[in-house]
C-alpha positions as CSV (number, residue, x, y, z in Angstrom):
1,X,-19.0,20.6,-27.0
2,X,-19.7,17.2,-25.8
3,X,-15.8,16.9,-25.1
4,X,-16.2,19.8,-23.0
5,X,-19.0,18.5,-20.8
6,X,-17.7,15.4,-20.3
7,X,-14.4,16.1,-19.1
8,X,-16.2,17.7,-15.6
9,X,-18.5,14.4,-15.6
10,X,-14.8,12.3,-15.9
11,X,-13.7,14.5,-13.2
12,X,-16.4,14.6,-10.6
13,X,-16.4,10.9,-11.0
14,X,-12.7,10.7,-10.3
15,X,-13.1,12.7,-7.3
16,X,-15.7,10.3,-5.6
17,X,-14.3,6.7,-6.4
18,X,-10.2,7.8,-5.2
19,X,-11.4,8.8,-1.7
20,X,-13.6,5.7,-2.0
21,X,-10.7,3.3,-3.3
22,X,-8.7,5.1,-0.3
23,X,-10.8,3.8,2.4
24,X,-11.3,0.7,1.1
25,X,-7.0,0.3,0.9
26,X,-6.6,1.8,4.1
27,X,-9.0,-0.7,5.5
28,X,-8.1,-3.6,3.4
29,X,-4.5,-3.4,4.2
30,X,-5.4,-3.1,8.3
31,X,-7.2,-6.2,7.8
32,X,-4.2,-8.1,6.7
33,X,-2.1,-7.3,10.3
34,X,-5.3,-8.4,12.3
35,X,-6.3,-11.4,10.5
36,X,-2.7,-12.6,10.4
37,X,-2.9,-13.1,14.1
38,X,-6.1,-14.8,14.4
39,X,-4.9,-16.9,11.4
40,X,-1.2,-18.1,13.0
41,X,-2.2,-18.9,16.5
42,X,-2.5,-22.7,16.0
43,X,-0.8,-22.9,12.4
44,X,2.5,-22.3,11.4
45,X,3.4,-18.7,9.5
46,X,4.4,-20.7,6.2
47,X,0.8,-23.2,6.5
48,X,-1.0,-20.0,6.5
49,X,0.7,-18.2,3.7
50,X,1.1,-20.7,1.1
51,X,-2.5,-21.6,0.8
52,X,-3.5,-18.1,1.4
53,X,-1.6,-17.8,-2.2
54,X,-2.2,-20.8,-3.8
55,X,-6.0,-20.3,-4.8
56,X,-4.8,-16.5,-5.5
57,X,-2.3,-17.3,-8.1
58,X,-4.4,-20.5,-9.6
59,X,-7.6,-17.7,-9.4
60,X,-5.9,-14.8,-11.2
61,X,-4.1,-16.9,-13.7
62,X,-7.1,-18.3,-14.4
63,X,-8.9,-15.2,-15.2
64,X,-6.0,-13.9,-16.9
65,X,-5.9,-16.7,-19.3
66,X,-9.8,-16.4,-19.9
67,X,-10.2,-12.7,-20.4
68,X,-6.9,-12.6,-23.0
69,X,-4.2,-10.1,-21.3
70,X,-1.8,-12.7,-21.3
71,X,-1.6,-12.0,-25.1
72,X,-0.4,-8.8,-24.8
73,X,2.0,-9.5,-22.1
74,X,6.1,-9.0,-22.6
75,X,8.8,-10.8,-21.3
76,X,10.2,-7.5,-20.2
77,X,6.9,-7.1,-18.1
78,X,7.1,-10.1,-16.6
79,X,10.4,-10.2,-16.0
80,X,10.1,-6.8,-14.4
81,X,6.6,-7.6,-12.3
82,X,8.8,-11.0,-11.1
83,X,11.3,-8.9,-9.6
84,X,8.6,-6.8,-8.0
85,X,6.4,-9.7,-6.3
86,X,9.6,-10.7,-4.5
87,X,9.7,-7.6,-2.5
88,X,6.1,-6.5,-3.0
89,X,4.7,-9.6,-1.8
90,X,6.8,-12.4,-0.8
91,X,9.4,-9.9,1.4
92,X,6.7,-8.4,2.5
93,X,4.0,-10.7,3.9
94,X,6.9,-13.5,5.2
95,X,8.4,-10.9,7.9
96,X,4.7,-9.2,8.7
97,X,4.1,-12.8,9.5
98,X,7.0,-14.0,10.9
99,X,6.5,-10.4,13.3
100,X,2.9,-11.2,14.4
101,X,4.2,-15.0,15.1
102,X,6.9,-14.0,17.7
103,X,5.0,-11.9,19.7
104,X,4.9,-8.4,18.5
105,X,1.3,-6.4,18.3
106,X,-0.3,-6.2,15.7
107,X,-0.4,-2.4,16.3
108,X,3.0,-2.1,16.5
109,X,3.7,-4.2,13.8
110,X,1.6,-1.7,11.5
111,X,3.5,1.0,13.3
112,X,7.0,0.2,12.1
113,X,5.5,-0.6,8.4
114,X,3.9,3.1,8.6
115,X,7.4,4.7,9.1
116,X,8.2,4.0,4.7
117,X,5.9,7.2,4.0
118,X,8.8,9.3,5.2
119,X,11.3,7.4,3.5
120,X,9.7,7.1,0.5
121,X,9.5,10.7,0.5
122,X,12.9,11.2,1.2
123,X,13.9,9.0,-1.9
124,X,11.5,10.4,-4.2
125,X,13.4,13.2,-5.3
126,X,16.5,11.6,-6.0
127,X,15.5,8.3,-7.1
128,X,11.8,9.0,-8.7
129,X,12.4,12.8,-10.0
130,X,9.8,13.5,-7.7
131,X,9.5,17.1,-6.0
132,X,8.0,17.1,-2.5
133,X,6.5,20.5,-1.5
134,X,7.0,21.4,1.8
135,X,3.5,21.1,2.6
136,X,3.4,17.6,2.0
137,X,7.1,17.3,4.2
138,X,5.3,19.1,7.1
139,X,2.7,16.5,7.0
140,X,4.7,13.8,6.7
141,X,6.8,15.1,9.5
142,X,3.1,15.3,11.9
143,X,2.1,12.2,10.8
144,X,5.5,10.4,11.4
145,X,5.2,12.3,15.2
146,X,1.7,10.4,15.6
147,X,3.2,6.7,14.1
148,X,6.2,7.6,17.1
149,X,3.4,8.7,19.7
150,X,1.7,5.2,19.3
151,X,4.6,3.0,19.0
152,X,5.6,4.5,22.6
153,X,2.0,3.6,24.0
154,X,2.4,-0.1,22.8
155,X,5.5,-0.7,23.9
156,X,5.6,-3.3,26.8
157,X,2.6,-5.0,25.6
158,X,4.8,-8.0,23.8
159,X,7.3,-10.1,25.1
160,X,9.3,-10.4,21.6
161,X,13.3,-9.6,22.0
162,X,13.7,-6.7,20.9
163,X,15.9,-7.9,17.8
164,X,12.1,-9.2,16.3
165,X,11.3,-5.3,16.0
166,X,13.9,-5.6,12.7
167,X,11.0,-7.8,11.1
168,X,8.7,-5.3,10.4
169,X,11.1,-2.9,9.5
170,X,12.3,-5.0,6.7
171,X,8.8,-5.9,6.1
172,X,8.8,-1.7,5.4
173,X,12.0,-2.0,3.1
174,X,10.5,-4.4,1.1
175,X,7.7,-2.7,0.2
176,X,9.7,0.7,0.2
177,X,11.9,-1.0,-2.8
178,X,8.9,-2.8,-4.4
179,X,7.7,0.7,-5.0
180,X,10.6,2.7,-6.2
181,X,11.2,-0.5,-8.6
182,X,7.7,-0.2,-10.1
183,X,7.9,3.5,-10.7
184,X,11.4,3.7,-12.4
185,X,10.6,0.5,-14.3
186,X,9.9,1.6,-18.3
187,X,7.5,-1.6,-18.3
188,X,4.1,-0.9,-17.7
189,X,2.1,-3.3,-16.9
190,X,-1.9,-3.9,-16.4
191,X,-3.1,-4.8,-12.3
192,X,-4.6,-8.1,-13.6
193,X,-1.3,-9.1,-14.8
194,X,0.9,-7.5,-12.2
195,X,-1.3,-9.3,-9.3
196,X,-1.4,-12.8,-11.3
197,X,2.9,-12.7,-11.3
198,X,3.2,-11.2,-8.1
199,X,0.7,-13.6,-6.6
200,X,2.4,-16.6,-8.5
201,X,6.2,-16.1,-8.1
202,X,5.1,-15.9,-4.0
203,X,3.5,-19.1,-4.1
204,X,6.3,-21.1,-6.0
205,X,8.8,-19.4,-3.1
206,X,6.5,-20.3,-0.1
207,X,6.1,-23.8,-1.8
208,X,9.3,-24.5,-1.8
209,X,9.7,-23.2,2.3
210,X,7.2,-25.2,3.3
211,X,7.7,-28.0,1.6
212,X,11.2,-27.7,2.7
213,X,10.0,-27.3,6.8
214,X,7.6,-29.9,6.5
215,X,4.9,-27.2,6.9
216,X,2.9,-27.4,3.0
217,X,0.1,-29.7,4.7
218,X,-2.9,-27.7,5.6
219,X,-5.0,-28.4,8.5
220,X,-8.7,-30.3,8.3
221,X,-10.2,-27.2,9.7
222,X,-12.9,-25.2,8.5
223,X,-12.0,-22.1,10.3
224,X,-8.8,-22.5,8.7
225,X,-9.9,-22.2,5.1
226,X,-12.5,-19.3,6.1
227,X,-9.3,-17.9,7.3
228,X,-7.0,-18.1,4.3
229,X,-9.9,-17.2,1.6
230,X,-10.3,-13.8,3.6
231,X,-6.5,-13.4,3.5
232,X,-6.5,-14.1,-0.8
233,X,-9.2,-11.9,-1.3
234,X,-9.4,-8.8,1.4
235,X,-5.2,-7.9,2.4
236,X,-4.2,-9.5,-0.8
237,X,-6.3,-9.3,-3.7
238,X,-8.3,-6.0,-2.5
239,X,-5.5,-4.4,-0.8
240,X,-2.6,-5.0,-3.3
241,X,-4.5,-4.2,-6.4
242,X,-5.9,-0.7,-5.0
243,X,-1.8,-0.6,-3.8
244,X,-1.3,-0.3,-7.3
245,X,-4.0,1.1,-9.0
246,X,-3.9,4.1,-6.6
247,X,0.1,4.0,-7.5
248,X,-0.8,5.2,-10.8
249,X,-3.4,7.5,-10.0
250,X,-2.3,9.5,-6.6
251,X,1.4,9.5,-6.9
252,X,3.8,7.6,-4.8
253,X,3.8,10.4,-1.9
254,X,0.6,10.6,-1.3
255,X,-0.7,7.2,-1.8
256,X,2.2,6.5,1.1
257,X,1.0,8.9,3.3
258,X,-2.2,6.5,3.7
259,X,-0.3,4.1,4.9
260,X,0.1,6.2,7.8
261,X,-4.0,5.8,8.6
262,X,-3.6,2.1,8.6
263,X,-0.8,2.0,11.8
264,X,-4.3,3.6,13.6
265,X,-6.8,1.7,12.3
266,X,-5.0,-1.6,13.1
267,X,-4.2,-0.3,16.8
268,X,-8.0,0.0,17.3
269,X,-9.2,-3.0,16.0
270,X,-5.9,-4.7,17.8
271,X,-7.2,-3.2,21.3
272,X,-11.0,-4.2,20.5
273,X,-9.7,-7.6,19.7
274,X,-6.6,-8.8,21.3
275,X,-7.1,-5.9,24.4
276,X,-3.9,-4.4,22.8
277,X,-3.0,-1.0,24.5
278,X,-5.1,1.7,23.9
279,X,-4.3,4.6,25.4
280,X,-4.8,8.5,25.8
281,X,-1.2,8.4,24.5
282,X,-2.7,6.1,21.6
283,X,-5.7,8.7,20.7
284,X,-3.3,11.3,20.1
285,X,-1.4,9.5,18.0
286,X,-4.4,8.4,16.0
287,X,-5.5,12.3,16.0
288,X,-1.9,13.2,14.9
289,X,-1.7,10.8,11.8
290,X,-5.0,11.4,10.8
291,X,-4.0,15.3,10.3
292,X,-0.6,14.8,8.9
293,X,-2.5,12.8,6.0
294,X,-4.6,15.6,5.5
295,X,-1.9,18.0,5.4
296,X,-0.7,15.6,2.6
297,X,-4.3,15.5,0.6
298,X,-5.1,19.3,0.8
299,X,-1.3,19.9,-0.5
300,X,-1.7,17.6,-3.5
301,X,-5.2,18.4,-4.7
302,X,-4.4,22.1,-4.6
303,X,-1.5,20.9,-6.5
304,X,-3.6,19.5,-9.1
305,X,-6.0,22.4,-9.6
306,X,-2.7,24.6,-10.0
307,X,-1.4,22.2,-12.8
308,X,-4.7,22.0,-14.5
309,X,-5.1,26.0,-14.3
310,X,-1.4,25.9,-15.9
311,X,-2.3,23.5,-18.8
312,X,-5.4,25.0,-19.7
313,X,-5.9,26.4,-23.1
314,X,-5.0,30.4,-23.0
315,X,-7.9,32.8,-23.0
316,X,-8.2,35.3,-25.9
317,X,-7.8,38.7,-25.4
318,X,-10.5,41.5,-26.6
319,X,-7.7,42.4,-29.2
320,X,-7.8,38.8,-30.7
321,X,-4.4,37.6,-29.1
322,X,-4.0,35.4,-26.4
323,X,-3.5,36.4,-22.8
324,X,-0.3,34.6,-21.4
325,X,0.2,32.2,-18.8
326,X,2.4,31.7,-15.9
327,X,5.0,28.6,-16.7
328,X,4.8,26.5,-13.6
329,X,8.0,26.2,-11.6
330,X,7.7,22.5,-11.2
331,X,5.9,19.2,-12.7
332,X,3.1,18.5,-11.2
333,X,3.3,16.8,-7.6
334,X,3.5,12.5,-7.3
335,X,4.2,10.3,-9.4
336,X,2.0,9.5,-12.3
């Protein structure tokens, strides 16, 4: 009996912390493209990301080593969460970086990055064993419409040649290959552990670029080091581990399909901020996104109450027998 009441208490508990873990990501994540502009304006992209990883790593592997996980850690995880952190994190932040630096909004910037849901999707079926419903593709397609609406309202705002729009875009593919790489690898691995590699193998690589462009010396500046202990613990600490722990928990489609709240998000605060374009143009976009990533979320939760209702115990009969249940057509939607 208790088993029974419990699982409803585990359940309605689930149902309020994702939604909360999903605004905190979406936000979190925006942060990171706003910050990154404030925090390269005087200091050089590399200054700004090596020390915004070295207390991280040093941090998390000191945590790691006092709470014991290490212990249970294999080479074939770490080996595994290595290859990871270099797209996940070093790919990743070096050309969002290197894209604010040259001149491109920080909207836009956000913008390109928010075009991976629909390619994720796209490669989910043949590379994750993933079926997308059509629901979710319809969705994706309105949300990818509201990224495009945006981008068009922003451009003209930045004087970067137009070749610096492939940074972000690899900035995407990075990521985009970070993710298919976690979900087909057969190595699971914890978020303490998977942050403390990723966070570690970026700092050795940024150490050895700066240190190589003569830019590893930080600057005597308090706003500096305000600056770079937001960046470890909000975009990179917060955002990364709720990355990953909403990985495991929303699927790979819909947890992508966020993604396409924070090209928004980071437009608005970029126009509060920087006086970025904001336009009519701009709203609709917003408006556009914000309904293709419901589309997304009403698809996959009805999903779920259709494969719970599937795997739930058979009623009996008034004869005694059991009544019989529909077999599902498909696995359940996402990833898991």
């Amino acid at each position: 009996m208790s088993k029974q009441i419990g699982i409803p208490v585990v359940r309605a508990i689930h149902a309020v912390i994702v939604p909360l873990a999903a605004i905190g990501f979406v936000l979190a994540w925006s942060s990171g493209f706003i910050v990154a502009k404030i925090g390269t304006e005087d200091v050089p992209v590399l200054t700004v990301l090596l020390w915004r990883f070295v207390p991280l790593a040093v941090g998390l592997s000191i945590v790691l080593l006092l709470t014991g996980q290490w212990r249970n850690a294999t080479r074939a995880q770490v080996r595994s969460q290595l290859v990871i952190g270099l797209f996940a994190q070093f790919g990743y932040v070096v050309f969002v970086y290197a894209s604010v630096a040259v001149g491109i909004s920080t909207g836009t910037t956000a913008l390109i990055d928010a075009v991976q849901p629909l390619v994720i999707a796209a490669l989910a079926g043949p590379l994750l064993h993933v079926r997308v419903p059509g629901a979710q593709w319809l969705g994706l397609g309105i949300g990818a419409v509201g990224v495009f609406l945006i981008v068009q309202s922003q451009f003209g705002a930045s004087d970067a040649p137009p070749i610096a729009y492939a940074l972000p875009a690899l900035a995407m593919v990075s990521l985009i290959t970070a993710t298919i790489l976690e979900r087909r690898s057969p190595h699971r691995s914890p978020v303490l552990l998977t942050l403390t590699v990723h966070a570690t193998v970026t700092m050795v690589l940024l150490a050895v670029l700066a240190l190589a462009t003569g830019d590893a010396m930080p600057p005597a500046d308090a706003t500096f080091w305000l600056t770079t202990l937001f960046l470890a613990l909000v975009p990179t600490l917060s955002a990364y581990g709720l990355y990953w722990w909403l990985l495991r928990r929303i699927g790979v489609t819909v947890l992508n399909a966020l993604l396409f709240l924070v090209a928004p998000t980071t437009a608005v605060a970029g126009a509060l901020l920087f006086r970025e374009p904001f336009t009519l143009l701009t709203a609709g976009g917003f408006l556009l996104s914000a309904a293709g990533v419901a589309l997304v979320l009403v698809s996959d939760a009805r999903g779920r109450v259709g494969a719970r209702r599937v795997s739930a115990p058979p009623a009996a009969d008034p004869a005694g027998g059991a009544s019989p249940r529909p077999v599902p057509d498909s696995a359940p939607q996402g990833v898991r």
